[in-house]
C-alpha positions in Angstrom: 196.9 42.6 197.6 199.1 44.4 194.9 197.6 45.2 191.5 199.2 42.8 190.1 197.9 40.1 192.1 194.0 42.1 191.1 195.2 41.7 187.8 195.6 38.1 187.8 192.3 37.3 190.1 190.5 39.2 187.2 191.4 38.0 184.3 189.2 34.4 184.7 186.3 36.3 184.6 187.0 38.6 181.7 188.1 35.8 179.8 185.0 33.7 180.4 182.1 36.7 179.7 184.2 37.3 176.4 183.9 33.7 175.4 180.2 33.2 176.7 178.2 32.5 173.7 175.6 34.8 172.9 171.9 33.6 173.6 170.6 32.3 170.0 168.4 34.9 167.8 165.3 33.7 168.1 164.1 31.6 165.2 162.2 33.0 161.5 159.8 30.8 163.1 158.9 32.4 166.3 159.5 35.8 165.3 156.4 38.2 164.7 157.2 40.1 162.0 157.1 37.1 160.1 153.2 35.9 160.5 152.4 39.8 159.7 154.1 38.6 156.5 151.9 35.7 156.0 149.2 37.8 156.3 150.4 40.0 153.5 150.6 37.4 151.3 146.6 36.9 151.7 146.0 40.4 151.4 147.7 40.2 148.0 145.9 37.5 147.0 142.4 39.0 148.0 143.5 42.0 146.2 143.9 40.2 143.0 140.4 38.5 142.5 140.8 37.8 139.2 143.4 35.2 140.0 142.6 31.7 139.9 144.1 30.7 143.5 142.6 34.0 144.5 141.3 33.9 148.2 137.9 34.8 149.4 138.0 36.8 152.7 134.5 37.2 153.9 133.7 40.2 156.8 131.3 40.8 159.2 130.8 44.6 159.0 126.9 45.3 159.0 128.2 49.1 158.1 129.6 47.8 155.2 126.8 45.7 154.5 124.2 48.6 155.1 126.1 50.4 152.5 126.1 48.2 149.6 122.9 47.0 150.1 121.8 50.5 149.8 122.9 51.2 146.2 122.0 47.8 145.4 118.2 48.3 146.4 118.5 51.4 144.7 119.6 50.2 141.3 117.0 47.2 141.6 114.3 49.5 142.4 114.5 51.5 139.1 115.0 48.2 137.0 112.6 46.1 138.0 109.8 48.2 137.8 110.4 48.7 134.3 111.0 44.9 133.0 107.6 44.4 134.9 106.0 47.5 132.9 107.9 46.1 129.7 105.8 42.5 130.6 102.4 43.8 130.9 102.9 45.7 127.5 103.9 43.0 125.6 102.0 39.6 125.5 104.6 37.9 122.8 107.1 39.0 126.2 109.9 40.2 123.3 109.3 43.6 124.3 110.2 42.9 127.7 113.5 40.5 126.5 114.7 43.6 124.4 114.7 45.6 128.0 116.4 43.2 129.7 119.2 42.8 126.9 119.5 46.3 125.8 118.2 49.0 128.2 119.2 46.7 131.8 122.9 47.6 130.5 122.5 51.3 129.9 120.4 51.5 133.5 123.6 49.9 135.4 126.7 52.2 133.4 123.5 55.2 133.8 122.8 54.4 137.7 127.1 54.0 138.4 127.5 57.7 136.7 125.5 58.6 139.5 127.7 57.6 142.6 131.5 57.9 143.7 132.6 55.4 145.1 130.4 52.9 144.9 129.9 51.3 141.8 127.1 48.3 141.0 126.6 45.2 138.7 125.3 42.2 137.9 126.5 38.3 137.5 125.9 34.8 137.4 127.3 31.2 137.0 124.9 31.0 134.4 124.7 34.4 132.7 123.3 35.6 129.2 125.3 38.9 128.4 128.8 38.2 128.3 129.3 41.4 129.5 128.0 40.2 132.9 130.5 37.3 132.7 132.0 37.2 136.7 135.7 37.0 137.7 137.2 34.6 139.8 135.9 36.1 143.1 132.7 35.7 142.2 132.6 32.2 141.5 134.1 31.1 144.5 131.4 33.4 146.0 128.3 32.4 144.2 129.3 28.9 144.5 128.8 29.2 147.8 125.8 31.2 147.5 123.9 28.3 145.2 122.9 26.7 148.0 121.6 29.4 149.6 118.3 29.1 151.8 117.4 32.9 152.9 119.1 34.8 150.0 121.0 36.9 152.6 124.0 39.3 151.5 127.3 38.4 152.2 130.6 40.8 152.5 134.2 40.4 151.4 137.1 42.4 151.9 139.0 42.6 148.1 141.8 44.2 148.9 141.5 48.1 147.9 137.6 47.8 147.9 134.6 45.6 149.9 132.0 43.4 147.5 129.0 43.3 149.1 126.6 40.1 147.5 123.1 39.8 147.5 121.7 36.6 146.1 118.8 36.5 143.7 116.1 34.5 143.6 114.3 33.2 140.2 110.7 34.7 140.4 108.3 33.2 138.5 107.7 36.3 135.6 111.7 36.0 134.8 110.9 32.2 133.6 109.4 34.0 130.4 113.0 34.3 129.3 115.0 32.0 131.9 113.0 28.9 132.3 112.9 25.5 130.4 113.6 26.4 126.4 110.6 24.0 125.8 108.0 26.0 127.4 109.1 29.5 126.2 107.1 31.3 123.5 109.1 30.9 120.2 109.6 34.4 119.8 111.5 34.7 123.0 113.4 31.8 122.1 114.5 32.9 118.9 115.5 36.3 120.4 117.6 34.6 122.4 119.2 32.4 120.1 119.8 35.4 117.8 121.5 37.6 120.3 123.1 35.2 122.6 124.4 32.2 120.8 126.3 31.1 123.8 123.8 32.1 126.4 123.8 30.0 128.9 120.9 31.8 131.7 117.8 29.2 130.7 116.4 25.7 132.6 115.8 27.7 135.6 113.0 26.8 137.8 111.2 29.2 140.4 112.9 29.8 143.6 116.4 28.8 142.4 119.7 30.6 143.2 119.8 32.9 140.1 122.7 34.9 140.3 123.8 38.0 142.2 124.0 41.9 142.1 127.5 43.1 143.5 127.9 45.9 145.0 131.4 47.7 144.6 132.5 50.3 147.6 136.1 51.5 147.4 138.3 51.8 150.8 
C-alpha cells in the first residue's frame, strides 16, 4: 500500500479519538477536597464559642484532660480551704460571703498570673458575679452537664485552645449563701441583695449540678 492509501486508512481513527468526549470531571459532590471543606466550616464555628449557632466539639484526650484537671485542682485547693476557714470564723456567715464575692475573684486573676498557657475560671447557668457570666459554649456544655450523675470532666476542642469542664456539686456549707432565700440568715441575704441585685445563684439544694470551673489550655 502507497502512503496515500495509509493516509486514508488513518484518518477514521484520528477523527474519532479527537471527537471522543472526554470522561466527565467528577462531581463537587464526590470530590474530597470538598468534605475537608465541610469540616472547616465546623472548625470555624467551634472556634467562635461565643456565637450563638456555635458548635460543641467534645474530645476524648485523657492527656488533655490530665492537664486541665491539674490546674483546676490546683486553683480549687487554695480556695476552698479558705471559704471553709472564712465559715468557721464567722457565725453571722457574712464574713465568709465577703470571701466568696471579693477575694474568690482576686485568687482566680492571682492563681492565672501564675501559669502560661493555661488559664482558669469559673461559671454557671445560675451565677452571682456577673463577671462569671458564661458564653455560649458553656451553656451548651453545662446544659448537658445539669444532669450530670458522677460529676466527671468533660473535654472540647474550641478551636485555638481545649476547655476542659469539671462539674460542681452543691455541698451542703455553700447552702449558707446558695440555698432557699427563706432559710438564709438575714444578713447573708441582705449582702446579697445589696451586691448582686440580679443574682441569680440561690434555691439550690444539696447535691445539685452547681456550675463548673473551666479550665483553659492553649494549642
Amino acid at each position: 500500500m502507497n502512503k496515500k492509501l495509509y493516509a486514508l486508512m488513518a484518518a477514521p481513527l484520528l477523527f474519532a479519538a479527537c471527537n471522543t468526549p472526554e470522561a466527565p470531571a467528577p462531581t463537587a459532590q464526590n470530590e474530597t477536597p470538598v468534605v475537608e471543606s465541610q469540616e472547616v466550616v465546623v472548625e470555624e464555628k467551634i472556634a467562635a464559642p461565643a456565637a450563638d449557632n456555635g458548635l460543641v466539639k467534645y474530645i476524648d484526650k485523657p492527656i488533655i484532660i490530665e492537664q486541665g484537671m491539674l490546674h483546676i485542682n490546683g486553683f480549687m485547693g487554695t480556695l476552698k480551704p479558705t471559704l471553709v476557714s472564712a465559715l468557721k470564723e464567722d457565725p453571722t456567715y457574712v464574713t465568709a460571703m465577703g470571701v466568696c464575692s471579693a477575694i474568690a475573684m482576686d485568687m482566680t486573676n492571682s492563681y492565672n498570673a501564675t501559669t502560661t498557657d493555661t488559664k482558669v475560671r469559673r461559671t454557671a447557668l445560675k451565677y452571682r458575679n456577673p463577671k462569671n457570666q458564661p458564653d455560649a459554649t458553656d451553656v451548651k456544655v453545662m446544659e448537658q452537664l445539669q444532669g450530670t450523675v458522677d460529676f466527671k470532666p468533660v473535654a472540647i476542642d474550641a478551636g485555638d485552645h481545649y476547655r476542659v469542664y469539671k462539674p460542681l456539686q452543691m455541698e451542703k456549707p455553700c447552702l449558707i449563701c446558695h440555698g432557699d432565700l427563706d432559710e438564709m440568715k438575714p444578713e447573708v441575704v441582705k449582702m446579697i441583695k445589696t451586691n448582686y441585685p440580679k443574682d441569680m445563684a440561690t434555691g439550690f439544694i444539696e447535691g445539685e449540678f452547681r456550675g463548673v470551673t473551666v479550665a483553659e489550655i492553649q494549642k
